[in-house]
Legacy VTK file of the C-alpha trace (Angstrom):
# vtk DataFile Version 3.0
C-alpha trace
ASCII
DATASET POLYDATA
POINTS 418 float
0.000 0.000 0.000
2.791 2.536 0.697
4.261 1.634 -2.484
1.089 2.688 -4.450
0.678 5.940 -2.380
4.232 6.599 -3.080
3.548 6.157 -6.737
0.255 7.981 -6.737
1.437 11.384 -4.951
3.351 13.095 -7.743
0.522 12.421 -10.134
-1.879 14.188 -7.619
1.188 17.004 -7.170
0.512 17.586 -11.001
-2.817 17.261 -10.851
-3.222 19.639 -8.148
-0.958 22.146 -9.960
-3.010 21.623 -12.931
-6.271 22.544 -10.623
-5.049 25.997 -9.411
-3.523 27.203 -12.686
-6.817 26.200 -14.532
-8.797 27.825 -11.418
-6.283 30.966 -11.612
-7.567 31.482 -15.300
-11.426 30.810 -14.818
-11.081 33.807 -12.958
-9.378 35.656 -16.226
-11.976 34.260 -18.333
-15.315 34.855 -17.095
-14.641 38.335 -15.378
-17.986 39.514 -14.848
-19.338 36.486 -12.330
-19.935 38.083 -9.177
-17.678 36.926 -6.166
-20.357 34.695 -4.812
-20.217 32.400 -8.167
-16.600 32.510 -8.321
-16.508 30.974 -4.637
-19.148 28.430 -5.430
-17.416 27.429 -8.639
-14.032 27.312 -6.882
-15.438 25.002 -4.280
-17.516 23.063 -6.588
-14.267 22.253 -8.868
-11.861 21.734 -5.905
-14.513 19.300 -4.398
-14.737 17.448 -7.024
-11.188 17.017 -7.554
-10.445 16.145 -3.893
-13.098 13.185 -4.112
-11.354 11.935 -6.936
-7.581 12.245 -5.202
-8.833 10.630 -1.999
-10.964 8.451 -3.523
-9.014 6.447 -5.730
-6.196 5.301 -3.032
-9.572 4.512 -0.486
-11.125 2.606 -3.387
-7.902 0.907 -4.265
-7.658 0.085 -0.193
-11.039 -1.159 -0.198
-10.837 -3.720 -2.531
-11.097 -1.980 -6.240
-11.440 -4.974 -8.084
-14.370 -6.292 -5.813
-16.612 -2.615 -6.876
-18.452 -3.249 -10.382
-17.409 -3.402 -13.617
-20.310 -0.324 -14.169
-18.643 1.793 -11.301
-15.379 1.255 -12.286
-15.900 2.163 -15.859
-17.567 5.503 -14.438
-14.568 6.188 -12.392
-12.050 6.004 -14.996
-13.793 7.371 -17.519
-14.254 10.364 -15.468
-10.842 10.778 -14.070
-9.820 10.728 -17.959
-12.028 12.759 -19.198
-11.361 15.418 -16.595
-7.461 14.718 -17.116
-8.042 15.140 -20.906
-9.921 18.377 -20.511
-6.485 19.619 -18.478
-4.311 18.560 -21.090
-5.726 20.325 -24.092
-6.796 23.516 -21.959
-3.381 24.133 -20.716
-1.458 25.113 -23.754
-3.917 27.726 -24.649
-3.790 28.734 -21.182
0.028 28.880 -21.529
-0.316 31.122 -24.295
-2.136 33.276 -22.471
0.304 33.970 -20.109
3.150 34.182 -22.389
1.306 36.789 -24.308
0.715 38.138 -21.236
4.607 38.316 -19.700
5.712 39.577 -23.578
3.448 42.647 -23.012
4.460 43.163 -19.318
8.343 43.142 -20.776
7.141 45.369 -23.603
5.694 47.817 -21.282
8.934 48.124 -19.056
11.419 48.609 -21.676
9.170 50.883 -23.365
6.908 52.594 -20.731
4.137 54.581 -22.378
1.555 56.473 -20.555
-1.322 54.276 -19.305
-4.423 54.406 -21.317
-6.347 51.807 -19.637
-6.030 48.036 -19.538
-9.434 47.271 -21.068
-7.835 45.704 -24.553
-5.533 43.564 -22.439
-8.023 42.164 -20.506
-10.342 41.462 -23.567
-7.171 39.614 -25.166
-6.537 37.576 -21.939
-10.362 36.366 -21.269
-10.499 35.667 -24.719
-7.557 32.681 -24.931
-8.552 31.607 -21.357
-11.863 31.354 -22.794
-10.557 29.616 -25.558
-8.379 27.350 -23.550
-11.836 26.208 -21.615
-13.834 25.985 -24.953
-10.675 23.670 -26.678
-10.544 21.172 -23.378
-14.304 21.001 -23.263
-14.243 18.905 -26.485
-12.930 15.848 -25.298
-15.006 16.404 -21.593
-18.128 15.905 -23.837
-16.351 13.736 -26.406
-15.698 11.391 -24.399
-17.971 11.625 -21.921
-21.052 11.675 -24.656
-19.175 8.115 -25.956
-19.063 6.161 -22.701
-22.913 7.250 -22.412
-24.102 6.644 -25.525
-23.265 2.836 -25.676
-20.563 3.243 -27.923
-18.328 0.746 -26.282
-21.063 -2.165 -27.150
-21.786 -0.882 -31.288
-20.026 -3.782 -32.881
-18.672 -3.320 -36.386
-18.367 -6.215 -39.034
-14.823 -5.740 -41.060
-14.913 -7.768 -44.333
-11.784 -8.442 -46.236
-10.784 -10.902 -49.135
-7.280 -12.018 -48.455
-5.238 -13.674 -51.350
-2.277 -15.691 -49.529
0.688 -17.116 -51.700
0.373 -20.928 -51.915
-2.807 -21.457 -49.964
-4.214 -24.987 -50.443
-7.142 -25.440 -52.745
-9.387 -26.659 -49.843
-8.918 -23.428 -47.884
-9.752 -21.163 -50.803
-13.017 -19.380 -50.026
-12.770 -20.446 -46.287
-14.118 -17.252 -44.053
-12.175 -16.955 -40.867
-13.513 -14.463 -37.990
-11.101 -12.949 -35.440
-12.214 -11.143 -32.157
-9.844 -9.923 -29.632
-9.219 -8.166 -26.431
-12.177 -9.222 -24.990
-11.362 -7.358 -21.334
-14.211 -9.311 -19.535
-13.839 -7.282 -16.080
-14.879 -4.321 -18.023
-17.910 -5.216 -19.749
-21.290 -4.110 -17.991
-23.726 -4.520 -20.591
-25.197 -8.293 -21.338
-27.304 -7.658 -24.012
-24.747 -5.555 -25.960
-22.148 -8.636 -25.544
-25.081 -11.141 -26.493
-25.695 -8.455 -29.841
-21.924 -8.831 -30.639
-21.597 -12.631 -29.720
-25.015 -13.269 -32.503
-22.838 -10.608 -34.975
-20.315 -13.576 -34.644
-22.182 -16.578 -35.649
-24.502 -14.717 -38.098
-21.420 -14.532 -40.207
-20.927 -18.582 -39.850
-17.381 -18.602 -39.427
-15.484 -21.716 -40.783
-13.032 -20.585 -38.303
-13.108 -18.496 -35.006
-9.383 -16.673 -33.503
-9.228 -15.626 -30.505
-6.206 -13.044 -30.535
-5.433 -12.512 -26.162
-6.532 -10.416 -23.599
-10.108 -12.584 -22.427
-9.706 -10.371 -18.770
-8.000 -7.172 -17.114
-6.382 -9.129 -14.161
-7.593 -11.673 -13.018
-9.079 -15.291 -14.629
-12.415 -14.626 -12.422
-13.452 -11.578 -14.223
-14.541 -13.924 -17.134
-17.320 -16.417 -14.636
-20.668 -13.809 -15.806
-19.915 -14.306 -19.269
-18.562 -17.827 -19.612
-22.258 -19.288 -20.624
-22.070 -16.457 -23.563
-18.575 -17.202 -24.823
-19.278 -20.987 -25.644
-21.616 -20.218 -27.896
-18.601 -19.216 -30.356
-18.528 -21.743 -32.317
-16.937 -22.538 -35.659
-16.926 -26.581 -37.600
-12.938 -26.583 -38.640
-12.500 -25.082 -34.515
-12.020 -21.912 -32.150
-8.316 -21.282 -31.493
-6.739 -18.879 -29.089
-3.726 -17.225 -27.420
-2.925 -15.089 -24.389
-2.654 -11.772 -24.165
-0.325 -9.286 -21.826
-3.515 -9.259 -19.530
-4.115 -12.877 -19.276
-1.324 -13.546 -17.019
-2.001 -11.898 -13.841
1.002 -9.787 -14.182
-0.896 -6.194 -13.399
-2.116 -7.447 -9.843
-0.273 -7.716 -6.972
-0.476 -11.386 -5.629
-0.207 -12.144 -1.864
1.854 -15.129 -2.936
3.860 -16.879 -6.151
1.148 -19.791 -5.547
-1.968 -17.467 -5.739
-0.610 -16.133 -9.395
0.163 -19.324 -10.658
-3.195 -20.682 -9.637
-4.909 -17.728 -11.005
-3.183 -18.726 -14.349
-3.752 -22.701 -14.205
-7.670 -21.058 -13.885
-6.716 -19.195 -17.037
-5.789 -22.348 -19.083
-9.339 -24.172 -18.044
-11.122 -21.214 -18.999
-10.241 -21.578 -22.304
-10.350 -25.161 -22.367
-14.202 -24.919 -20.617
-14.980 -22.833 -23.470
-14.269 -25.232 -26.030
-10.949 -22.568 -27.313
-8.250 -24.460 -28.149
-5.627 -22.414 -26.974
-1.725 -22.255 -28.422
1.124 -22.106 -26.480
4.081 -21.161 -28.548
2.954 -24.123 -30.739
1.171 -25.086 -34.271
-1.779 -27.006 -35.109
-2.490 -28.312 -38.247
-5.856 -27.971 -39.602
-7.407 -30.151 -42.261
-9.071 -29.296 -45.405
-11.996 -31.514 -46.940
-8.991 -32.999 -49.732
-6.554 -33.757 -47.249
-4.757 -30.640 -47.275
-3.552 -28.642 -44.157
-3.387 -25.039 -43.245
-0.461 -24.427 -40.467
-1.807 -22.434 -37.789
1.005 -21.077 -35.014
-0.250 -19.240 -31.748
2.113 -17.324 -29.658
2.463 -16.200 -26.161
2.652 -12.942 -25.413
5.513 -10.694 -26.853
5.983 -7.011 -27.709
8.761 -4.213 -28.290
7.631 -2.572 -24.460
8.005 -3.682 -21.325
5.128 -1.711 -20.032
2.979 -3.749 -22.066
3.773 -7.000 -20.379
6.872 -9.947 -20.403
8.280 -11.307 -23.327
6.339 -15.153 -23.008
6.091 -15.823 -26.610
8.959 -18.404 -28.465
8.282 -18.246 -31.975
11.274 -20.948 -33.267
9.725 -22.955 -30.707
6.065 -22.791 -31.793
7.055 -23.495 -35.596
8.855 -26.545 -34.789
8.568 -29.207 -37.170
6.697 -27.155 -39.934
7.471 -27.148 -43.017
9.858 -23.930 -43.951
7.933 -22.978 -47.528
4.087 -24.209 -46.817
2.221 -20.633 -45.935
1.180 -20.315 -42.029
-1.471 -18.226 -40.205
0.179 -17.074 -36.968
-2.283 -15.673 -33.828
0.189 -13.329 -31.699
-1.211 -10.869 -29.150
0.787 -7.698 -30.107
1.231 -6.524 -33.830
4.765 -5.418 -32.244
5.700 -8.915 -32.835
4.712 -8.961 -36.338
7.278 -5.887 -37.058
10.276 -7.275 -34.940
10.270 -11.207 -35.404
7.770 -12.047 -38.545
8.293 -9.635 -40.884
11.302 -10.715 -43.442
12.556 -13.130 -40.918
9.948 -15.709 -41.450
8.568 -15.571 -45.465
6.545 -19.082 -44.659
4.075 -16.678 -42.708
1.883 -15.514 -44.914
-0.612 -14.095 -42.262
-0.192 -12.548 -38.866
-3.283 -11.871 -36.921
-2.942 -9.250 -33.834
-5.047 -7.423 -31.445
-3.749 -5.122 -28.257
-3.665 -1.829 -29.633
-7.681 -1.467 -29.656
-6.840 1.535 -32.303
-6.836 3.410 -28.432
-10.521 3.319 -28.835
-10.325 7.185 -30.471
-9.965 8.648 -33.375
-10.394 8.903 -36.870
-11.402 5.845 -38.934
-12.831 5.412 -43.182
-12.689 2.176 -43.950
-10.540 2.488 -47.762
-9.817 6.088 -47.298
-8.192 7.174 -43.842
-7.324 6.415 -40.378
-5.884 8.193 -37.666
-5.311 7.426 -33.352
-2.971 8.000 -30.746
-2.093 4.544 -31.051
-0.165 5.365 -34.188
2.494 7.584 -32.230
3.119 4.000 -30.560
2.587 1.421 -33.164
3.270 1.724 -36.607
0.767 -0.924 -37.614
-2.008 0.081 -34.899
-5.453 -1.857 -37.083
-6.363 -2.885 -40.062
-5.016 -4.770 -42.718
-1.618 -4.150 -44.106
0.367 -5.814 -46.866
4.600 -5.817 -46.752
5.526 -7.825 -49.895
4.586 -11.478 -49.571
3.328 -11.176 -45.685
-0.158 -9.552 -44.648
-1.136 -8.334 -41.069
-4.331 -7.686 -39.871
-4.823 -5.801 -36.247
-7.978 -6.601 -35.108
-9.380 -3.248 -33.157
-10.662 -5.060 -29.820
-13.946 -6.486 -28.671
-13.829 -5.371 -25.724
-12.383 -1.875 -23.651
-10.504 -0.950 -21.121
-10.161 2.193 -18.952
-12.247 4.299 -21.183
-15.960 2.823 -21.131
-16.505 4.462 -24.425
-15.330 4.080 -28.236
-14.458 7.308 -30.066
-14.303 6.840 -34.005
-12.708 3.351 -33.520
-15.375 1.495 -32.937
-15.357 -2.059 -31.755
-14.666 -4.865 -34.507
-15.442 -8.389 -35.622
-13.090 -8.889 -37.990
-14.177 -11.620 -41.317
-11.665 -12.416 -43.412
-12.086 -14.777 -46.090
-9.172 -16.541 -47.503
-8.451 -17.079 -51.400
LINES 1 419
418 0 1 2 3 4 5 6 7 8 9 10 11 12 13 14 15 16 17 18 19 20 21 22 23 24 25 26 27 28 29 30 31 32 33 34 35 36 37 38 39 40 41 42 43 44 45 46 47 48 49 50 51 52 53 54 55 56 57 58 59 60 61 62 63 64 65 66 67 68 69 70 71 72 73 74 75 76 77 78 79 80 81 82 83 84 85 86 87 88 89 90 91 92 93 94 95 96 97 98 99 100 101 102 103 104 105 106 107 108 109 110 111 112 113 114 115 116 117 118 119 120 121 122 123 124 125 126 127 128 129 130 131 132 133 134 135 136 137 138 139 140 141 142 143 144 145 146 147 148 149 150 151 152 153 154 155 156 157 158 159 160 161 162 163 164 165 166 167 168 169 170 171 172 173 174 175 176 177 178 179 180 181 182 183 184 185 186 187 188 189 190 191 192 193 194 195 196 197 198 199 200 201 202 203 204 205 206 207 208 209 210 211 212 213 214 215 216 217 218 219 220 221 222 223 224 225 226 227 228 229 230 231 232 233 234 235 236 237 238 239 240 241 242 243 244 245 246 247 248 249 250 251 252 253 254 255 256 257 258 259 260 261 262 263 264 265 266 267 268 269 270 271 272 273 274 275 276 277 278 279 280 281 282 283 284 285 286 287 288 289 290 291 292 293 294 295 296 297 298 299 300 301 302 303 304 305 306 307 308 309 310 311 312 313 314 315 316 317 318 319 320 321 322 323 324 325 326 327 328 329 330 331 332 333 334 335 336 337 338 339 340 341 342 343 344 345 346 347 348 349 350 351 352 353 354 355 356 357 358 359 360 361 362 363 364 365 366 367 368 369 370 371 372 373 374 375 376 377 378 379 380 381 382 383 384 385 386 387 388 389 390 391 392 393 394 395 396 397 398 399 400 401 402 403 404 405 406 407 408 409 410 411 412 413 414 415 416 417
């Protein structure tokens, strides 16, 4: 606990910084509210704040995990919405008061006699009112998506891939990918149930499963267990792990609690009826006899933040033939760029998840695409070809953090093979 606390003060330092600078100019901008309003609106601001400082290390305390998935989506959403309204405030704010210090030195070097400070004022309310206006937009942006059920509007992502060498009995096969389920954040049954139907309505030949099934802990998945078997697919439902499915972000009272945690993990998938691939290939058969190499890797990406390195790809492609094409299932699309790409030509596919296109920004399908998440990943969703090798990042079932989706919205991905 002391160890969090220590962790958490200099972000509520910041944050608290943040408060009285923003507080400082709300008195710049909006001049003419009587004293009265000012005071309310201080204490209103500060209160809120406070309950959300205090709060959070109390919650954690408490048992954070043990609160629902509902309440905790409402917490972070707000904390992020309120930290994203700081963020793109401050550097009109900033402005402000440079404008404001360059006139100041102005003045001194050249005083002139004092006609007023009316048009100085007008200029200074006008960028701190400009600074509030600018951070309101993601306040409502994303506060309007986690309300308005974004998080749970499914989108169907259709794409004819043509792989080199694909056997004839695989041509025209349709293979659907989900990923990044997050279970400990959904809240909404019948949304899942919508998405889970979206599934099956396409009847998949074959269903991937591309990591990430909880946020921390194997238990998060029990409510929707019953749901998640009805995935179903006649040549199989395969899977991997993803960075969350380890226990690796919770703090364990013992070794033996993690490891049974995980050992809970592997039954999950098994209860489901996923088989799931452990730095290892399975080969599936077509009607003439023909197989289709299919590799699934443990966890592995460029950033530590983003979980340990579990995945062994040599050791996964054992015994496969080194020319016959291969569909690999690997958590993060990092992989793809740093151990796949030109290193192993037999892999004619790679399917990825993870990056959940950071649930904003701007995406038309053919034309353009744009998130945070491409400041972090080159290939952050979608389907890209690199000579003889495709990859295809599926944008995430699921959510985390944010209950919301902002212009990435979540994805079923089909892909039919030819």
């Amino acid at each position: 606990m002391f160890r969090l606390l220590a962790g958490y003060l200099p972000f509520v330092l910041v944050n608290l910084a943040l408060d009285f600078y923003i507080l400082r100019h709300g008195v710049l901008a909006f001049p003419g509210l009587s004293p009265s309003s000012r005071r309310r609106g201080k204490i209103l601001f500060l209160a809120l704040m406070g309950a959300i400082y205090l709060g959070m290390p109390l919650l954690a305390w408490m048992g954070w995990e043990e609160r629902s998935a509902f309440f905790r989506n409402t917490v972070q959403t707000t904390v992020l919405a309120l930290l994203a309204f700081k963020v793109w405030a401050l550097p009109w704010l900033l402005l402000e008061d440079g404008a404001r210090g360059l006139n100041g030195l102005w003045r001194w070097l050249r005083p002139v006699p004092a006609h007023g400070n009316k048009e100085g004022m007008s200029r200074g309310a006008f960028l701190s009112r400009l600074g509030f206006l600018v951070g309101a937009v993601p306040l409502l942006g994303l506060g309007g998506a986690a309300v308005s059920g974004s998080a749970y509007r499914y989108r169907v992502h259709r794409h004819t891939l043509r792989l080199k060498d694909l056997p004839g009995s695989f041509r025209g096969k349709r293979l659907v990918q989900i990923s990044d389920l997050h279970t400990g954040s959904l809240d909404d049954a019948e949304g899942v149930r919508r998405g889970i139907q979206m599934i099956q309505d396409l009847k998949p030949d074959i269903v991937v499963f591309t990591g990430d099934l909880v946020n921390t802990q194997t238990n998060e998945v029990g409510p929707w267990m019953e749901m998640l078997k009805l995935i179903k697919a006649p040549m199989g439902v395969y899977s991997v792990l993803g960075n969350h499915d380890y226990g690796d972000y919770k703090s364990w009272p013992d070794e033996e609690s993690k490891a049974r945690n995980f050992e809970e993990m592997l039954q999950v998938h098994r209860d489901l009826g996923w088989q799931l691939l452990r730095n290892e290939a399975v080969q599936i058969k077509g009607e003439n006899g023909e197989f289709l190499a299919l590799i699934g890797c443990e966890n592995w990406g460029r950033r530590s933040g983003f979980g340990k390195r579990y995945g062994n790809l040599t050791q996964a492609m054992e015994g496969l033939s080194t020319t016959a094409p291969k569909i690999l299932l690997t958590h993060d699309p990092s992989h793809f760029d740093l151990e796949v790409l030109g290193k192993h030509p037999s892999i004619a596919l790679t399917l990825c998840g993870h990056t959940h296109g950071m649930q904003m920004g701007i995406d038309i399908p053919g034309r353009w695409r744009w998130s945070p998440a491409s400041w972090v990943y080159p290939h952050w969703a979608g389907h890209y070809e690199l000579g003889d090798q495709q990859l295809y990042v599926n944008r995430g079932f699921g959510f985390v953090g944010f209950r919301g989706r902002l212009g990435i919205y979540p994805e079923i991905t089909c892909l039919e093979l030819a």
